[in-house]
FIVO-13412 format. One record per residue (C-alpha): residue number from 1; x, y, z. Coordinates in Angstrom, 3 decimals, decimal comma. Layout:
@n->NUM&X->X&Y->Y&Z->Z;
...
This chain:
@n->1&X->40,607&Y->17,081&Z->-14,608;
@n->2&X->38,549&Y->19,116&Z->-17,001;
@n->3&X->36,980&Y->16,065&Z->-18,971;
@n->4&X->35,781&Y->14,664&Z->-15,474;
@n->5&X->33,891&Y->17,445&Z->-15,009;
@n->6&X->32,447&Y->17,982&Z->-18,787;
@n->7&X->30,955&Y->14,150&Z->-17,992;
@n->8&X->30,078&Y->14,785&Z->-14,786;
@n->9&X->28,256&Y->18,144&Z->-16,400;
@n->10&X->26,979&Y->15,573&Z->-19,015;
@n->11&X->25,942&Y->12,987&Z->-16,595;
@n->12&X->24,024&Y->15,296&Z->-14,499;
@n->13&X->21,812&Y->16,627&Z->-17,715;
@n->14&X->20,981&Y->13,029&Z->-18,225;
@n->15&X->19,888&Y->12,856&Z->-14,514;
@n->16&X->17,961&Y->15,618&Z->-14,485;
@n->17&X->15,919&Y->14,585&Z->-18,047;
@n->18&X->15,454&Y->11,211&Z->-16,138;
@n->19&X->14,085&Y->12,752&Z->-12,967;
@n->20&X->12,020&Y->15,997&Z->-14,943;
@n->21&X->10,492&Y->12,722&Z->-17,298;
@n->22&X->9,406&Y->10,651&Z->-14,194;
@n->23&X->8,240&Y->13,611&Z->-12,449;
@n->24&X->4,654&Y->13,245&Z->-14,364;
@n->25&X->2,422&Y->10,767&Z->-13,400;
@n->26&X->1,492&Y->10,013&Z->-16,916;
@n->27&X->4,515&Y->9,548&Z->-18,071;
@n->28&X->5,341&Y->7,131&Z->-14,963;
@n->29&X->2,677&Y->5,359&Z->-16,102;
@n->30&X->3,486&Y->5,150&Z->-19,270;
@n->31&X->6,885&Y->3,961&Z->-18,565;
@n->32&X->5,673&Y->0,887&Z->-16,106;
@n->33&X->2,830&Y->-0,204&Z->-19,390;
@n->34&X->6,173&Y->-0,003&Z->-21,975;
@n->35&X->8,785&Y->-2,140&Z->-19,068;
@n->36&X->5,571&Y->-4,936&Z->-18,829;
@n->37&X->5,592&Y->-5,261&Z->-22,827;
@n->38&X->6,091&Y->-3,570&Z->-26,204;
@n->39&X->2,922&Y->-1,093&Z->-26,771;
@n->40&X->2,035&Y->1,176&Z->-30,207;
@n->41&X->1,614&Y->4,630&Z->-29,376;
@n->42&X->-2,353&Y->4,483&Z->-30,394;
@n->43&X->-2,486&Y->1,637&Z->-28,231;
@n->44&X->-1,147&Y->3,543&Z->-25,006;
@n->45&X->-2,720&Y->6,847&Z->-26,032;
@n->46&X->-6,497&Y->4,869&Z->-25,242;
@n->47&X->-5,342&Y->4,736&Z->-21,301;
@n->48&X->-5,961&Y->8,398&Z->-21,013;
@n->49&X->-8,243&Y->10,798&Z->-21,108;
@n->50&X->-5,627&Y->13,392&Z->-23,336;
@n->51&X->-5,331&Y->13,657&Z->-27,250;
@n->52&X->-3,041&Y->11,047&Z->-29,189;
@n->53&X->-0,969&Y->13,969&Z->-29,773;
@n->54&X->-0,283&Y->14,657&Z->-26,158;
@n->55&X->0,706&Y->10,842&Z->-25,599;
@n->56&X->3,098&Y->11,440&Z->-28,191;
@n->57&X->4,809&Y->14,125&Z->-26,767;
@n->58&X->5,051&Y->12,416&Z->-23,211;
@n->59&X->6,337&Y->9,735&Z->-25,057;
@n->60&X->8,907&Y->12,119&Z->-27,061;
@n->61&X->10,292&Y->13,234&Z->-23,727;
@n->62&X->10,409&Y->9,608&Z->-22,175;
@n->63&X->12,281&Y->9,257&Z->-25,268;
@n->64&X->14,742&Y->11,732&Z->-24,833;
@n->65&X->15,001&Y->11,031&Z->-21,061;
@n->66&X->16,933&Y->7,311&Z->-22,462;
@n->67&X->13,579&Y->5,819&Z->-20,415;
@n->68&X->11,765&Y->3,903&Z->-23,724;
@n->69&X->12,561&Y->3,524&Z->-26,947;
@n->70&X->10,760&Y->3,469&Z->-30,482;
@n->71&X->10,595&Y->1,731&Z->-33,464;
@n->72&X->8,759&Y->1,547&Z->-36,799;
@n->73&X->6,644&Y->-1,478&Z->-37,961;
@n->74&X->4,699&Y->-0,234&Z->-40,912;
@n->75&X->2,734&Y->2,955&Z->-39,659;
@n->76&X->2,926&Y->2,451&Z->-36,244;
@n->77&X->5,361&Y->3,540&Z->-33,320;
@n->78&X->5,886&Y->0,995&Z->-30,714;
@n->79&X->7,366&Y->1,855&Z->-27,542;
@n->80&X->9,648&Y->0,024&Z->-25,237;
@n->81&X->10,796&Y->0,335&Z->-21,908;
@n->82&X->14,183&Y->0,786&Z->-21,572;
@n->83&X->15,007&Y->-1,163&Z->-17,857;
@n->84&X->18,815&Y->-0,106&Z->-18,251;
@n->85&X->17,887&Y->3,620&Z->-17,763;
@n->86&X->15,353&Y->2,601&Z->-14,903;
@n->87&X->17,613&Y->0,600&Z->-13,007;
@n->88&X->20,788&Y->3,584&Z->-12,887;
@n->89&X->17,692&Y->5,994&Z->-11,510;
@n->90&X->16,812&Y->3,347&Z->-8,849;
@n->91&X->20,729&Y->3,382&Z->-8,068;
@n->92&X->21,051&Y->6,712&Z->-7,540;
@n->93&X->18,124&Y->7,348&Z->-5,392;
@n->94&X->19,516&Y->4,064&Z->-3,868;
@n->95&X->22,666&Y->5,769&Z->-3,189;
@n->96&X->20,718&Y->8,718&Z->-1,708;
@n->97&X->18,704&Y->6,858&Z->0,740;
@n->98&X->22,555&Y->5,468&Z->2,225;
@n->99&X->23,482&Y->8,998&Z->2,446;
@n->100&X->20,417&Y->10,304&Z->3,916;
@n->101&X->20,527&Y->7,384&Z->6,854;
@n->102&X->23,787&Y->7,500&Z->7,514;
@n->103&X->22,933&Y->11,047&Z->8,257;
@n->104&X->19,882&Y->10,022&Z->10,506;
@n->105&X->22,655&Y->6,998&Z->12,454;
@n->106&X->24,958&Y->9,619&Z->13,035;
@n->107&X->22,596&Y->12,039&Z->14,445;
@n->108&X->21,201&Y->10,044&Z->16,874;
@n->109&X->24,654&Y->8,408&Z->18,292;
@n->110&X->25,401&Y->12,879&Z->18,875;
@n->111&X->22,157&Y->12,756&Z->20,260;
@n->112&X->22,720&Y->9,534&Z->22,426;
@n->113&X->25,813&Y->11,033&Z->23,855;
@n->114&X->25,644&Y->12,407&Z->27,774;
């Protein structure tokens, strides 16, 4: 019983770094350029109107969120999108939406009744 809940403890810090990460609109847009194709840092850091080091550190916490991934070639950094990540967030909220109509169905049957 106790190591269910360390993952579950575990799982939910992941959550929350996914959710916290997506919660900026630069970095949401950062994650849809990296899922269309591989992109250097520099290269994403000329879509806005922020220093390169400020793309870097959205990217850092992208990073950290499991949501893209870097790697070397020569001096640059090329990001990734990582879909695996994107697609367990789009579960859960998935999973969230059944919950939350279900909810909203069995309202309005109590309402429905005389």
């Amino acid at each position: 019983m106790y190591n269910r809940m360390v993952v579950d403890v575990l799982e939910s810090e992941r959550v929350d770094r996914v959710f916290r990460a997506l919660a900026d609109v630069t970095r949401r847009d950062i994650v849809t350029r990296t899922l269309q194709g591989e992109h250097s840092v520099s290269a994403l850091a000329r879509h806005y109107p922020m220093s390169f080091a400020a793309v870097q550190k959205h990217v850092a916490v992208l990073e950290e969120a499991g949501l893209v991934t870097k790697r070397r070639r020569g001096r640059e950094q090329l990001v990734s999108g990582d879909v695996d990540t994107v697609r367990r967030a789009a579960r859960l909220l998935d999973g969230l939406e059944g919950v939350g109509r279900s909810r909203t169905e069995r309202m309005s049957e109590i309402l429905a009744e005389p």
